[in-house]
N, C-alpha and C positions, 0 to 999 in steps of 0.2 A: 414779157418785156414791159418793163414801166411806160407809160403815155402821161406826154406834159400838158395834157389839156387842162385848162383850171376851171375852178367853180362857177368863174366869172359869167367865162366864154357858156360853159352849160347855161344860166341864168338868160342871157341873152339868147342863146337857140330857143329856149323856151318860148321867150317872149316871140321872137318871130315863130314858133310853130303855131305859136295861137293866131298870132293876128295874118300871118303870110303877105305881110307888108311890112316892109323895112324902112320908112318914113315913118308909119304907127310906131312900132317899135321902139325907134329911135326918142322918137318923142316921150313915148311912157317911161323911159331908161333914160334919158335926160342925158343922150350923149350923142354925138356927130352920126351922120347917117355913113359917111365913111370908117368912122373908128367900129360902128357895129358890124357895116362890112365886112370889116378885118379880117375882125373877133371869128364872127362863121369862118370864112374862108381857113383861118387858121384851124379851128375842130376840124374843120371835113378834113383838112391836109393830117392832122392829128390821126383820125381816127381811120383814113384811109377809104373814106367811104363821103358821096354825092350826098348831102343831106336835103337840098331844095333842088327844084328844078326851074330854071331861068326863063321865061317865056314872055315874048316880047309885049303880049295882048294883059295877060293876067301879072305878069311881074311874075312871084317865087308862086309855089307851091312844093308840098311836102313831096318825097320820093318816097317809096314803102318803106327804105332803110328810116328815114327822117320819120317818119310815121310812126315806127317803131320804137324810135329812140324817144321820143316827144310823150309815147305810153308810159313808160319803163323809166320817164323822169322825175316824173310828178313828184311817187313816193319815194325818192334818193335825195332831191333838194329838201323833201319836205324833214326827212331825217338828218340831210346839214343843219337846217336851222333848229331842229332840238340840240347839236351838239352845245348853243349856247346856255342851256339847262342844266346840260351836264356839269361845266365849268361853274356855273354860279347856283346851282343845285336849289332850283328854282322851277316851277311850270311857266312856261312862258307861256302870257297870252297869244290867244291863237288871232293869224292874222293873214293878208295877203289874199288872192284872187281865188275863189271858185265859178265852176263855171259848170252849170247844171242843163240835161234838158227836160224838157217838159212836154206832155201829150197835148195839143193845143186844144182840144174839146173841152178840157177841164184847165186849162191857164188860167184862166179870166178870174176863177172862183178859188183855184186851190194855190195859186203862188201868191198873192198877197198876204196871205194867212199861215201861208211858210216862213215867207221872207219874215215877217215881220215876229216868229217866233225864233227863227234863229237868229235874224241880229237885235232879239232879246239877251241872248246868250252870250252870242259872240260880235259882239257891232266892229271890230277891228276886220272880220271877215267881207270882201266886197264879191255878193253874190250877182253872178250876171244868168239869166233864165234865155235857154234859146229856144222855141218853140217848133213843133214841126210832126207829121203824122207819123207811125209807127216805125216804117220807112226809113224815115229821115233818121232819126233817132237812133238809131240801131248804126245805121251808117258814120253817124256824130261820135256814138262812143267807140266805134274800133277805128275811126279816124282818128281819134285821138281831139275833135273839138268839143267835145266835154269831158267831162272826168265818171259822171254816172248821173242818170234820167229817169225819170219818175215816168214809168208808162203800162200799159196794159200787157197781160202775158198771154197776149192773143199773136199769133204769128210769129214764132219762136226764131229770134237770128242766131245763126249759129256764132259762136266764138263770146255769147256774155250769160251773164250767171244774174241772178233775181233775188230777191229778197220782196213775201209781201207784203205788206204793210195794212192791205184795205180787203174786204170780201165786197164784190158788188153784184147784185143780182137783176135781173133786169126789171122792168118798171114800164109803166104805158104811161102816156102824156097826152089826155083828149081835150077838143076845146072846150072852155066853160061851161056852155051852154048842149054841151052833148047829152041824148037821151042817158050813155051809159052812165055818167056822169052826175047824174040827177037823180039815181036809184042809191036807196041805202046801204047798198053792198060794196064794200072796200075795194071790189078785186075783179077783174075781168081778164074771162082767158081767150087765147088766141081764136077758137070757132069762132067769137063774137064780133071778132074784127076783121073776119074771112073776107067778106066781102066789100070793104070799106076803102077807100085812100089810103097808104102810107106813106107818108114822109121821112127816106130814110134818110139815115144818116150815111153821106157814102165816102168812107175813107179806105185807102188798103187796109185789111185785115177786119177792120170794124165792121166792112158791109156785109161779109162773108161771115162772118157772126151772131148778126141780125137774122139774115137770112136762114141761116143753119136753124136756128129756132123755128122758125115756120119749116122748116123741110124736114124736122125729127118731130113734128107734130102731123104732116101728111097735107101742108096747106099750102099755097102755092100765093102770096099775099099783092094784093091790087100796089104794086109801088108808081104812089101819080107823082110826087117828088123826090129825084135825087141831090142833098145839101150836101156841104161839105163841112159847114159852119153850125156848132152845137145849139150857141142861141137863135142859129138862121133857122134851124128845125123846129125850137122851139116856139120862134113868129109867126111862121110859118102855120102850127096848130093852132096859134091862139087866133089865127087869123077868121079860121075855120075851112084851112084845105085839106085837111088829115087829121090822122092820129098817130102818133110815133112813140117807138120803144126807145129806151134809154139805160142807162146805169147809173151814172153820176145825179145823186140826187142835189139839187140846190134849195139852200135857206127858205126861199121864196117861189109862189108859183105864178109871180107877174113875167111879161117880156120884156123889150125894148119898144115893141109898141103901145106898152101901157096895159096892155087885154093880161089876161090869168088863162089859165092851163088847169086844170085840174090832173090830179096826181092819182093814178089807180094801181095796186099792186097785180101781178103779172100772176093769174091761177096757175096753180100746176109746180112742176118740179123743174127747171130750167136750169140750166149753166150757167154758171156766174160767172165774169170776168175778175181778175184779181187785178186792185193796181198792186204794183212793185218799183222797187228800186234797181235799174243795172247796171250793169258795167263788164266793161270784159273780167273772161277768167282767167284766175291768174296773174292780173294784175294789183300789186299790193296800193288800199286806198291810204290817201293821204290822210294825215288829222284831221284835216278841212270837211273831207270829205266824211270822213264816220262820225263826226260831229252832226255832220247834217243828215246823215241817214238815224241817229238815236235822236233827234229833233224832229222827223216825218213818223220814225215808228212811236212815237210820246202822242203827235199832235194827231195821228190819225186814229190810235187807240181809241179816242174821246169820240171819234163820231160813229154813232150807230149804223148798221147796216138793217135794210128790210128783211125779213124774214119771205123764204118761200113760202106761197102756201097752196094745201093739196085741195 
């Protein structure tokens, strides 16, 4: 049976499934907070189905129907507006809202250097970056509050699919002025830091990671701090309370407080973490979006990865 829902009314579900505020909405859609009212009320009657749920503290949020329907739209609006291509048999530049997540340990270094390569490319594109541990992320994209996230393929969520883009291996981070640090050899392996402080890094998935390394080597490692925050560990070393593994390698081996870190490759054969790109499976991506995944897989090509060594 035919359904007289219009395009419109979809455009404006949209907009409220991202923002789950119907004042925002209204305002970005530049139309009355009643006429957008309407508009829902009229889809849910349309389609026979609760798409938000009313709640007096929080205002709307999504229903799992809404949730669903807010995945499965992305890539349908994003195919109406190519029909205007088809008519004037033209590529239209690509344009309208993306909305990415990103692993927060690496934000600070790796979305400026994103951002600023795809809206090379594409400046009509308004990229918005939400940050948050693996966690979160994982939960953002089968909510439906991003479209796909740039994150670690450490702690596997069921229901999204990867792509990876980066090999990272892991890496020690001692203070400057450390004995190991002052010796002419590149690399130190984990015996040598048996007994010493570690400052881990502690996020879901990420701690458990770390740790694995010392527990498939037989070592059980002194952790005198647990951070949450990538450059917090980092200060933290250069301060002179530890010494910490890492992945993510940066430009520089200064902190936020001015001191340096020196940088030593990790002996031995070790797991590497992969970043990647996800998204649910199944879900077909938007222009918006495979635009920015051939824009992360280009830009990360270019940075080297450490080599293990035995």
């Amino acid at each position: 049976m035919a359904r007289s829902f219009t395009l419109v009314q979809l455009r404006y579900f949209a907009s409220v499934a991202e923002t789950e505020n119907m004042t925002e909405s209204a305002g970005r859609l530049n139309i009355s907070q009643s006429a957008l009212s309407s508009a829902i009320s009229q889809l849910e009657k349309e389609l026979g189905a609760q798409l938000f749920m009313r709640r007096h503290q929080r205002g709307i949020v999504l229903t799992d129907v809404g949730r669903l329907l807010a995945q499965e739209l992305r890539p349908f609006l994003d195919h109406a507006d190519r029909l205007f291509d088809v008519v004037h048999g033209a590529a239209h530049e690509l344009d309208g809202d993306l909305t990415v997540g990103m692993f927060a340990p690496f934000a600070s270094f790796r979305a400026p250097l994103i951002l600023k390569a795809f809206e090379d490319h594409y400046p009509k594109v308004r990229v918005t970056f939400i940050e948050g541990d693996l966690e979160y992320l994982g939960r953002a994209l089968l909510d439906g509050r991003c479209e796909l996230a740039l994150m670690y393929d450490i702690g596997a969520v069921d229901g999204l699919e990867t792509t990876a883009i980066e090999v990272l291996p892991p890496h020690v981070i001692l203070p400057a002025d450390h004995l190991l640090a002052a010796r002419p050899t590149q690399d130190v392996s984990l015996d040598e830091l048996a007994d010493q402080p570690l400052i881990l890094l502690d996020l879901p998935h990420t701690r458990e990671y770390f740790l694995d390394l010392f527990a498939a080597a037989g070592i059980t490692p002194v952790v005198r701090h647990r951070v949450s925050g990538y450059e917090t560990v980092r200060s933290y070393v250069a301060g002179g309370f530890g010494y910490s593994i890492l992945n993510q390698r940066l430009p520089g081996d200064s902190t936020y407080l001015g001191r340096d870190v020196a940088v030593r490759s990790l002996r031995g054969r070790h797991r590497p973490i992969r970043a990647v790109l996800a998204r649910p499976i199944g879900l077909r991506p938007t222009r918006r979006a495979s635009a920015f995944e051939e824009v992360c897989r280009r830009l990360f090509s270019q940075q080297p990865s450490a080599p293990m060594i035995d």
